[in-house]
PDB file with one MODEL, atoms N, CA, C and O in Angstrom:
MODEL        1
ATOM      1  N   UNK A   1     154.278-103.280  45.769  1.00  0.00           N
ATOM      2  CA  UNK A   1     154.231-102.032  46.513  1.00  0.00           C
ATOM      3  C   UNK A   1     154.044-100.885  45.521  1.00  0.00           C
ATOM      4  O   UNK A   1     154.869-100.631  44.643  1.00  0.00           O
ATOM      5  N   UNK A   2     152.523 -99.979  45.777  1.00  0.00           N
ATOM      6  CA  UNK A   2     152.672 -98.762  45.112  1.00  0.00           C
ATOM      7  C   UNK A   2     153.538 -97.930  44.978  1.00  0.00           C
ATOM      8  O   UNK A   2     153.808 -97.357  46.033  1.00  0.00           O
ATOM      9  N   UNK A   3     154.303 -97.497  43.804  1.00  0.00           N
ATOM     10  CA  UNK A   3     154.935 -96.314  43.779  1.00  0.00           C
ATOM     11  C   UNK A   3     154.614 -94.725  44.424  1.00  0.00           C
ATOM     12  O   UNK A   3     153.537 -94.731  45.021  1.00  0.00           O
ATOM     13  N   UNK A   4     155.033 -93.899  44.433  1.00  0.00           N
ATOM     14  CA  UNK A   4     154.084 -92.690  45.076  1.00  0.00           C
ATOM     15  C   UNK A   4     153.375 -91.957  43.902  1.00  0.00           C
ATOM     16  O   UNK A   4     152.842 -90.888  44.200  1.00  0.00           O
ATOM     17  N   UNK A   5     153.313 -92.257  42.975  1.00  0.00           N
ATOM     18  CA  UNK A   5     152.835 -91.485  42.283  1.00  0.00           C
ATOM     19  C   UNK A   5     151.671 -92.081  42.037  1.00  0.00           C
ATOM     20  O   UNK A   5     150.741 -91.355  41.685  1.00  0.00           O
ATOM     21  N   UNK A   6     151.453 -93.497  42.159  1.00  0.00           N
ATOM     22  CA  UNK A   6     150.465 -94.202  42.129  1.00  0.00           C
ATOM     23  C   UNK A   6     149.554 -94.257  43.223  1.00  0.00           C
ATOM     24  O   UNK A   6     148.396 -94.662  43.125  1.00  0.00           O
ATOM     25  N   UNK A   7     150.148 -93.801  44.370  1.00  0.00           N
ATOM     26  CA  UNK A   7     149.323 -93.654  45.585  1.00  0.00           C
ATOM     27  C   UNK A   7     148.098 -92.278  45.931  1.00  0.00           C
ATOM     28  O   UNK A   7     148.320 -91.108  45.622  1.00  0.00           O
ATOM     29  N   UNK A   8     147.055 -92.676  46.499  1.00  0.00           N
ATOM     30  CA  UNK A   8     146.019 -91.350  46.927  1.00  0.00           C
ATOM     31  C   UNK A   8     146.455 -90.733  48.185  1.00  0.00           C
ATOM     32  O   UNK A   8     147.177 -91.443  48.885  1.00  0.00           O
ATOM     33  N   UNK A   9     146.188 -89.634  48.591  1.00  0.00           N
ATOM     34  CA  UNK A   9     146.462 -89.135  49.678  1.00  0.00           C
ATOM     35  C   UNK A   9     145.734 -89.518  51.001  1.00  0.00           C
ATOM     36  O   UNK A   9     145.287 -88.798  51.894  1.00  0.00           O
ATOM     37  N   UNK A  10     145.752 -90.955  50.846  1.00  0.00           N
ATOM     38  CA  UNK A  10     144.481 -91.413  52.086  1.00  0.00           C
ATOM     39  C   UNK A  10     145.482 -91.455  53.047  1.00  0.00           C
ATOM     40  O   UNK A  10     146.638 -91.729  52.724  1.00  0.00           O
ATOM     41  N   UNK A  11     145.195 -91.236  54.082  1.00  0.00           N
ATOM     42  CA  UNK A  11     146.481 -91.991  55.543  1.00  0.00           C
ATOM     43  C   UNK A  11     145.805 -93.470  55.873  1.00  0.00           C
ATOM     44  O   UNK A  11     144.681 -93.954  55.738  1.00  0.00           O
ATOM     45  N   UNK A  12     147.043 -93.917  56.362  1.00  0.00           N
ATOM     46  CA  UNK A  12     147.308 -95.415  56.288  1.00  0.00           C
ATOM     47  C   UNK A  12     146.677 -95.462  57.316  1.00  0.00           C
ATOM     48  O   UNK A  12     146.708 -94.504  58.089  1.00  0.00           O
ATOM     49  N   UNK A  13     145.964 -96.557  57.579  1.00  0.00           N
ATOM     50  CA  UNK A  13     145.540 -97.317  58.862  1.00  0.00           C
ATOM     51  C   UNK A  13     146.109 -98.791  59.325  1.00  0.00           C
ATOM     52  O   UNK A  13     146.026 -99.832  58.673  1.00  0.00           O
ATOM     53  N   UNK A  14     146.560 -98.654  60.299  1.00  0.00           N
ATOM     54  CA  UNK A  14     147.016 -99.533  61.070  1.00  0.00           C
ATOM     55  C   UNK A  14     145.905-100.392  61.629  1.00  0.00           C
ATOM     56  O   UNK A  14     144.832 -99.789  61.615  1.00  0.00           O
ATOM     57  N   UNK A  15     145.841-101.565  62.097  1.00  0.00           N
ATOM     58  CA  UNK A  15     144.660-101.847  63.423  1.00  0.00           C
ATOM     59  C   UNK A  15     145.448-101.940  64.471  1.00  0.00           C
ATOM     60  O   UNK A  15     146.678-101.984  64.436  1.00  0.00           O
ATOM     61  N   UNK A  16     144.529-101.982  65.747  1.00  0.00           N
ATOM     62  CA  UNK A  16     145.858-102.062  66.589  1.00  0.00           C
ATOM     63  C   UNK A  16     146.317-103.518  67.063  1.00  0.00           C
ATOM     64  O   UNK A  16     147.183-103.686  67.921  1.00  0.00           O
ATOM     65  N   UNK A  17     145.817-104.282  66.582  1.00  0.00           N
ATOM     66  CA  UNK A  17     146.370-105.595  66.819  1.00  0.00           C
ATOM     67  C   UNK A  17     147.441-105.725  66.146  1.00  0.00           C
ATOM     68  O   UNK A  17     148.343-106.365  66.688  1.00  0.00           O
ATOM     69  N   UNK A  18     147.645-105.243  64.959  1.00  0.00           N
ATOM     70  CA  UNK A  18     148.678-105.277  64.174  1.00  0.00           C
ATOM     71  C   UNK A  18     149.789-104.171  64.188  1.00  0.00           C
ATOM     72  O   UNK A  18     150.834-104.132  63.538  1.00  0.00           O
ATOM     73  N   UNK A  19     149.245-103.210  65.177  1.00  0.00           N
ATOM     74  CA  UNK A  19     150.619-101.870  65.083  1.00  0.00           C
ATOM     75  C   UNK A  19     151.547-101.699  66.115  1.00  0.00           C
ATOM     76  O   UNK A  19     152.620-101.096  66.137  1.00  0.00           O
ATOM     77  N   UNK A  20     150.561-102.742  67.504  1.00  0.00           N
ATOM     78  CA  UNK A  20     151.177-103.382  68.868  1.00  0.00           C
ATOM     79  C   UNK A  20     152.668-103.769  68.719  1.00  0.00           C
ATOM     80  O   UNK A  20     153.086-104.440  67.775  1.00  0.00           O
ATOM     81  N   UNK A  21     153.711-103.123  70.079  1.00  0.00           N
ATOM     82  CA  UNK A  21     154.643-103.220  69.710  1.00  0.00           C
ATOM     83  C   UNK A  21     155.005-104.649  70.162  1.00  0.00           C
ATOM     84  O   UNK A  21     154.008-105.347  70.347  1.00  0.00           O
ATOM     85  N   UNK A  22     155.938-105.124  70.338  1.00  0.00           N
ATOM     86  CA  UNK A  22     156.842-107.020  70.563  1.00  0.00           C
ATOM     87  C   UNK A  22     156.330-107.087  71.556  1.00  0.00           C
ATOM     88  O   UNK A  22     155.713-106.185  72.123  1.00  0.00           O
ATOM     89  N   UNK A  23     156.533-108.309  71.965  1.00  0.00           N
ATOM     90  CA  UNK A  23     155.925-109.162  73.157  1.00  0.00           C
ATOM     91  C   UNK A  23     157.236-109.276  74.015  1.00  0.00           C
ATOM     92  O   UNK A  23     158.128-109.571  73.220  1.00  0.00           O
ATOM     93  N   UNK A  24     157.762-109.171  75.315  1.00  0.00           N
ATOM     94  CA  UNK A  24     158.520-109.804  75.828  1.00  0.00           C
ATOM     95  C   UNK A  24     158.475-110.803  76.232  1.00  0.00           C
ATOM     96  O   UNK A  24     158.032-110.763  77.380  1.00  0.00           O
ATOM     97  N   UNK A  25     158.828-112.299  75.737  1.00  0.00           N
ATOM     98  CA  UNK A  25     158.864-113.175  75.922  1.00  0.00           C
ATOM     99  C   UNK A  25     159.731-114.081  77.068  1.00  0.00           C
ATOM    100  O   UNK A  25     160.620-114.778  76.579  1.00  0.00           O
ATOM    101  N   UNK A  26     159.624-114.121  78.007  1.00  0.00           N
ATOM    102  CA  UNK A  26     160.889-114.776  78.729  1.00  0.00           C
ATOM    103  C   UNK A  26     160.487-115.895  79.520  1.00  0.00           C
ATOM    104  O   UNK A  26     159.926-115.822  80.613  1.00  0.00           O
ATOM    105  N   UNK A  27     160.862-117.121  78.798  1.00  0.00           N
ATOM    106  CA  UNK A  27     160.045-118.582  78.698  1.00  0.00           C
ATOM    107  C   UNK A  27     161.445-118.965  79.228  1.00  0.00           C
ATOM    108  O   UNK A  27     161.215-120.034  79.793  1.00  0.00           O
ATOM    109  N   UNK A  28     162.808-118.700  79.378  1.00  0.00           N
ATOM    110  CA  UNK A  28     163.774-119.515  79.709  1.00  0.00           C
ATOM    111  C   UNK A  28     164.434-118.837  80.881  1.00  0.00           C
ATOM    112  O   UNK A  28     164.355-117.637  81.146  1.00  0.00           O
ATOM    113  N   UNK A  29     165.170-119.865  81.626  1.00  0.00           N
ATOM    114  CA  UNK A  29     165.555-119.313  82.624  1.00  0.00           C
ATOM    115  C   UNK A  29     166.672-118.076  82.510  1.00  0.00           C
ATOM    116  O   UNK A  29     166.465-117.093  83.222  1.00  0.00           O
ATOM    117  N   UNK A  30     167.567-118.081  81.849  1.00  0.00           N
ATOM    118  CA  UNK A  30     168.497-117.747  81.261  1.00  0.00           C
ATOM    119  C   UNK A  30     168.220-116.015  80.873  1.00  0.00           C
ATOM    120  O   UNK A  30     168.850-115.013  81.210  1.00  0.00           O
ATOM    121  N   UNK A  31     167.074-116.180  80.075  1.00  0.00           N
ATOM    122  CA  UNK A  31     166.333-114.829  79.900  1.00  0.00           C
ATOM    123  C   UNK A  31     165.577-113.560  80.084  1.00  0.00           C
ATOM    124  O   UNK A  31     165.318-112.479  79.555  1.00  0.00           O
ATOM    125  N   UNK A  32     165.263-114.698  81.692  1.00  0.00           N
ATOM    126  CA  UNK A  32     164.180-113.723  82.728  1.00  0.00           C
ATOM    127  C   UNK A  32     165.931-113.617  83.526  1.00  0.00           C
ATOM    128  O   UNK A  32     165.734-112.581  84.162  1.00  0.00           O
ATOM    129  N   UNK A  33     166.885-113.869  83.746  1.00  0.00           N
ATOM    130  CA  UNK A  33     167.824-113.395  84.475  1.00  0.00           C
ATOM    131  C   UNK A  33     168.541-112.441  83.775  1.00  0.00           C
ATOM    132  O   UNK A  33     169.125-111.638  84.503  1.00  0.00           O
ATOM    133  N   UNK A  34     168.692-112.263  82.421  1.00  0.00           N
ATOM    134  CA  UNK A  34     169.657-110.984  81.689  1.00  0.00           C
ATOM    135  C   UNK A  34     168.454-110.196  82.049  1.00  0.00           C
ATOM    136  O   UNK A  34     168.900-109.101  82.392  1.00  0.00           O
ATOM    137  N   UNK A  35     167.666-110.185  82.111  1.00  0.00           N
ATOM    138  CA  UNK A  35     166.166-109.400  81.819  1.00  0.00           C
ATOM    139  C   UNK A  35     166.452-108.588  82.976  1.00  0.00           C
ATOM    140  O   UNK A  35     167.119-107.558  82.885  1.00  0.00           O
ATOM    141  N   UNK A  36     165.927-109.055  84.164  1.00  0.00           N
ATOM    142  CA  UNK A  36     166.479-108.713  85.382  1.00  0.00           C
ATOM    143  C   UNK A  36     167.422-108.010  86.189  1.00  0.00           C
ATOM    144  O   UNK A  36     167.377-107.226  87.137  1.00  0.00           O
ATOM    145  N   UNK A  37     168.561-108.731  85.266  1.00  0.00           N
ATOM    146  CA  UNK A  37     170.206-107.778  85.795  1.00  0.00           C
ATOM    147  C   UNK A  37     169.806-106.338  85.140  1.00  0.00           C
ATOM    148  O   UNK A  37     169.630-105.277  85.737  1.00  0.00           O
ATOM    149  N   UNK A  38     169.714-106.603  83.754  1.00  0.00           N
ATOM    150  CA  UNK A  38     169.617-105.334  83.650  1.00  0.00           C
ATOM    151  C   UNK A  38     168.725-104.112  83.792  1.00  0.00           C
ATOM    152  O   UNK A  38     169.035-103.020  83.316  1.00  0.00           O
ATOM    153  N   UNK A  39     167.722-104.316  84.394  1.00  0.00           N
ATOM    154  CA  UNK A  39     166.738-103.889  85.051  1.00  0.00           C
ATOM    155  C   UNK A  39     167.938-103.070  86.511  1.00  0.00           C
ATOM    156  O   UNK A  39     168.408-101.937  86.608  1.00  0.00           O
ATOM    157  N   UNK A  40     168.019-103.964  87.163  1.00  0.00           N
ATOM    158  CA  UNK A  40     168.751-103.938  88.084  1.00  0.00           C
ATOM    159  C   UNK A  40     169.896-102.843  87.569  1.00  0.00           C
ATOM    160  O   UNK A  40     170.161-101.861  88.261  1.00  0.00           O
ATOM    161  N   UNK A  41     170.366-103.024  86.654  1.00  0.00           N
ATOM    162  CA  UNK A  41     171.486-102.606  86.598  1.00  0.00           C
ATOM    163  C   UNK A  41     171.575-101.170  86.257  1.00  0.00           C
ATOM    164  O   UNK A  41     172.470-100.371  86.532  1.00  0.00           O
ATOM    165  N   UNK A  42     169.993-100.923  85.318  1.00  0.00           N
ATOM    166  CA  UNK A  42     169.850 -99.710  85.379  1.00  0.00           C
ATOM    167  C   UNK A  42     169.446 -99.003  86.336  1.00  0.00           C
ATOM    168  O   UNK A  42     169.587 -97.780  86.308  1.00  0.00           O
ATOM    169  N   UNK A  43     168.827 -99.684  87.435  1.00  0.00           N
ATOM    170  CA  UNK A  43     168.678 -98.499  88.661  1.00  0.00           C
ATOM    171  C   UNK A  43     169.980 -98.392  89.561  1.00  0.00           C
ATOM    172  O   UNK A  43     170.188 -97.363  90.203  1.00  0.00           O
ATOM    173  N   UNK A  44     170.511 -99.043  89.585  1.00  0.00           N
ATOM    174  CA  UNK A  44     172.057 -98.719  90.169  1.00  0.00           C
ATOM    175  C   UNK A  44     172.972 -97.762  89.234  1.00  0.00           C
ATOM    176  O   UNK A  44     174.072 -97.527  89.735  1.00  0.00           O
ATOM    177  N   UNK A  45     172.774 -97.274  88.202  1.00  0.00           N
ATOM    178  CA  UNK A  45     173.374 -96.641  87.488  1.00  0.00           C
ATOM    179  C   UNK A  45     172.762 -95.543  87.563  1.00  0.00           C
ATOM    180  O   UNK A  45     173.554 -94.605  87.463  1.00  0.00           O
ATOM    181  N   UNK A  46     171.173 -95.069  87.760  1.00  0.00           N
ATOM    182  CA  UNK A  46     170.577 -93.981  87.473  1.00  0.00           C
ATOM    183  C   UNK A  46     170.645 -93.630  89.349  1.00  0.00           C
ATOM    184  O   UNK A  46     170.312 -92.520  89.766  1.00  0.00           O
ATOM    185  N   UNK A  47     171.004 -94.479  90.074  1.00  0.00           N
ATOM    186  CA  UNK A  47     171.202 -93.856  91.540  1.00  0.00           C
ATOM    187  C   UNK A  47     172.510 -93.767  91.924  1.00  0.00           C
ATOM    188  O   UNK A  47     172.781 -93.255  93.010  1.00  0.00           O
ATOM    189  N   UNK A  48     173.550 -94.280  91.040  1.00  0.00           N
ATOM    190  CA  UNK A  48     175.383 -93.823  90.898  1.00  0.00           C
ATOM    191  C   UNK A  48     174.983 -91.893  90.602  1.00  0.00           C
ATOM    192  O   UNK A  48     175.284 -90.936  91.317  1.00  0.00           O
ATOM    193  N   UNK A  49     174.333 -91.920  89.475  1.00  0.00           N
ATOM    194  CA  UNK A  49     174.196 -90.734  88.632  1.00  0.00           C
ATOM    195  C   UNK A  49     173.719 -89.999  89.456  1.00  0.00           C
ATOM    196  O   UNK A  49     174.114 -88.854  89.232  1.00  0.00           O
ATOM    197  N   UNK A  50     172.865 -90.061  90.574  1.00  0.00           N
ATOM    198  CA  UNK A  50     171.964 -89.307  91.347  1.00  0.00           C
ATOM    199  C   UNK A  50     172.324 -88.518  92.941  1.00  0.00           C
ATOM    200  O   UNK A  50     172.034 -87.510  93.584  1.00  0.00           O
ATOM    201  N   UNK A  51     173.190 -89.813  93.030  1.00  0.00           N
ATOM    202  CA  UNK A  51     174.095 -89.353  94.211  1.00  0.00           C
ATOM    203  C   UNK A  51     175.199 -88.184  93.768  1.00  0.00           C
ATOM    204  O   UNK A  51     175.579 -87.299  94.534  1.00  0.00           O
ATOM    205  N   UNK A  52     175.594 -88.327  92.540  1.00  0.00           N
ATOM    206  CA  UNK A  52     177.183 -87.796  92.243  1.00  0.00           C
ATOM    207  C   UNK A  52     176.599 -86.396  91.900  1.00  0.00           C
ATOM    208  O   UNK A  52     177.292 -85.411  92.155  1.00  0.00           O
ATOM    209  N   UNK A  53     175.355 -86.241  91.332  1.00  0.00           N
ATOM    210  CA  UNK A  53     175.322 -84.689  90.905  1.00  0.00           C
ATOM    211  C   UNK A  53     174.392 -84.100  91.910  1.00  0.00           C
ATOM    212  O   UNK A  53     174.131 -82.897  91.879  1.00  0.00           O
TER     213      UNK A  53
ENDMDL
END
């Protein structure tokens, strides 16, 4: 890894295949259900919040 003093003032390029953020993967059963609840769980919380104010 270049030091900075060793570096030019070019800006970095990314591609975008490579700057793409994570994949959600949910291959198990187990995973598409936390996935879910909390999905769930945040709209019951943002409509707790919605009613009260």
């Amino acid at each position: 890894m270049p030091i900075p003093e060793d570096r030019n003032d070019e800006p970095i390029h990314h591609d975008a295949d490579k700057a793409r953020g994570a994949e959600i993967i949910l291959t198990k059963r187990r995973n598409r259900t936390i996935f879910i609840a909390g999905l769930v769980g945040f709209v019951l919380l943002a409509l707790t919040f919605g009613m009260a104010g």
